[in-house]
N, C-alpha and C positions, 0 to 999 in steps of 0.2 A: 474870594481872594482876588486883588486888584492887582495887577502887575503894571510897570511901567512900561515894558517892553513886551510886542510880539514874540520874539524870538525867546523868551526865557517862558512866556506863558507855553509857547510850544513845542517847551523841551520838558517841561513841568508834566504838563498835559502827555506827554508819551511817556516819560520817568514813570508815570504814577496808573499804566496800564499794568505794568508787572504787579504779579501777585503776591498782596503781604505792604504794598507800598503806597501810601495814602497822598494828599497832595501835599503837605506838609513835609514828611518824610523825602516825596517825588523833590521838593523845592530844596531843601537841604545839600540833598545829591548833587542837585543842578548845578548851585552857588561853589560848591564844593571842585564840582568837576570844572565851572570857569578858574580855579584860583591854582589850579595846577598849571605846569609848565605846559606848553602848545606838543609839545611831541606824547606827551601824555597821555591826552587826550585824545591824538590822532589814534594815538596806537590800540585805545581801547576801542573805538568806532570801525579801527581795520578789523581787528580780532573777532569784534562782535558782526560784522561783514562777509568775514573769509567764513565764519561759522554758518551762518544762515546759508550762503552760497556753493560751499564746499563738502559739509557733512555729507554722510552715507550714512547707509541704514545695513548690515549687516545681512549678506544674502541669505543666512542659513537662521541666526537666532534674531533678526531683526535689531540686534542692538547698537547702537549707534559707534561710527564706526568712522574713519579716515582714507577707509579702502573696502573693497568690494566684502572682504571676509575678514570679519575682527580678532585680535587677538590672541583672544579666547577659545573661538573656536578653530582657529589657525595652530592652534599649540596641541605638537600630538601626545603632550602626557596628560590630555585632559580627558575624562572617560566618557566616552562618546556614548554609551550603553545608558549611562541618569541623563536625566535632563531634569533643572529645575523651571516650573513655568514658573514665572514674574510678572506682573502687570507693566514696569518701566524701567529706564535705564535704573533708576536713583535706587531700584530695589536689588540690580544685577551689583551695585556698588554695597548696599548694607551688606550683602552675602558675603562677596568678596573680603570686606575689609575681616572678615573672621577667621577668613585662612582654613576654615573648615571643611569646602567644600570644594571636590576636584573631578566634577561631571561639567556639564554644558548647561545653558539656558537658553529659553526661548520666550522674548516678549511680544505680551499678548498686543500692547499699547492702549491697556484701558480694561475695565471689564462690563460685564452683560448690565446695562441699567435701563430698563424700558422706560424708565421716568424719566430718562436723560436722550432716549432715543436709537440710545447705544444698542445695537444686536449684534449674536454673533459674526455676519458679515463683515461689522467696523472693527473685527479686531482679525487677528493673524489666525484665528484656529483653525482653519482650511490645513495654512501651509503647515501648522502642528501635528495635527491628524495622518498628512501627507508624508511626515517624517516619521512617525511612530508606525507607518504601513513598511514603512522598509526594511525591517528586517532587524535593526544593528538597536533600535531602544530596548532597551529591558526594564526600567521603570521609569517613572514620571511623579517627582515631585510639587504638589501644588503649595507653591508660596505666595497665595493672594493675601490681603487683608481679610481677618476673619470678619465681613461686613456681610450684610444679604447679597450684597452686587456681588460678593467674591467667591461667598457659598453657590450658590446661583451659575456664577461661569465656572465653579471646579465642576459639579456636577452633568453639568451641558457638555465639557471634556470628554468626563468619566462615559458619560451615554455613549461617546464618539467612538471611544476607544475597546467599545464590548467587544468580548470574542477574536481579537487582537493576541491574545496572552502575556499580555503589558501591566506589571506592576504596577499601580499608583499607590503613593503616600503622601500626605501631608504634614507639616512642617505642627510639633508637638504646642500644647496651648501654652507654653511658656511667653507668647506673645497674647497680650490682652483682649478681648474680642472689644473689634472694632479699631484695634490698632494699626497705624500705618507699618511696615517693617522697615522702612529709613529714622527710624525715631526710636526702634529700637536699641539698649546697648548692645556690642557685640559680644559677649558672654552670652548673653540671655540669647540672642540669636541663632549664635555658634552650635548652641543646646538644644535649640529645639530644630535643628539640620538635624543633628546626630542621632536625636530622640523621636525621629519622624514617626507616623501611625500609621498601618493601613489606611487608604481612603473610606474602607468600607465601614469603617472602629468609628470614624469621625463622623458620619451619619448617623452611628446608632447615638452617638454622645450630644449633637442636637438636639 
């Protein structure tokens, strides 16, 4: 692709590092965000600025957050005794939008992939483990993707949490193996919160 200008080749060129955005698409955007009005465009480079600069990560469920403690888990009608574990924000948001569920969560920020490099260490389970020692969890839902990396890190959990006397369930196979759960609809979602399994039920069913 030949550009006549630096500056558009090197807005092209960062457009099109986002995921899902090709350089075609990345060029589209470009041409697009020039033909807007000049405050426009400031305001979205501010937004996209104060984000990168300003977010928080959630001191207790890790999820991204405006202040120290989000929330979610700043709201005392939410039942501090579930907790659902989630690999990311975008899965704290599927849950949500279903209205079904009124415990806490805790993001892992990714799950167990040796093929990716990924170990326990690069994810939060330390500080999960840490919370379910204290006294006040009484079960723990695992809402990974049903993928090997996700099977893989519930059960790495499950080993953590032995002897604990900690509930664990999983979220019912209403969601497809292999499926993301932001891609899920919320009905189907809603249902398989409700419809949760033993952990133990979900290993024999492997």
């Amino acid at each position: 692709m030949e550009f006549s200008s630096k500056l558009l080749e090197n807005a092209v060129y960062e457009m099109s590092q986002l995921p899902g955005i090709g350089k075609r698409t990345a060029l589209r955007l470009v041409l697009h965000l020039l033909k807007q009005p000049d405050q426009q465009t400031k305001r979205l480079a501010t937004a996209l600025q104060r984000l990168r600069e300003e977010i928080k990560f959630c001191t207790s469920c890790h999820n991204i957050s405006d202040v120290a403690l989000c929330e979610i888990c700043a709201n005392p009608k939410r039942d501090e005794s579930v907790i659902c574990v989630v690999e990311d924000i975008r899965d704290v948001m599927a849950i949500e939008n279903t209205g079904q569920f009124t415990g806490l969560y805790h993001v892992l920020g990714g799950k167990i992939s040796p093929m990716e490099g990924i170990g326990p260490q690069d994810l939060t389970i330390a500080s999960l483990v840490s919370k379910a020692k204290n006294g006040a969890v009484k079960e723990l839902i695992f809402a990974l993707s049903s993928t090997m990396e996700g099977d893989t890190t519930n059960f790495y959990i499950y080993k953590q949490l032995e002897g604990l006397g900690i509930s664990t369930s999983t979220i019912a196979r209403g969601i497809s193996v292999g499926d993301e759960l932001e891609y899920a609809d919320e009905v189907t979602l809603g249902r398989s919160i409700l419809n949760r399994v033993p952990f133990e039920n979900s290993m024999k069913m492997s």
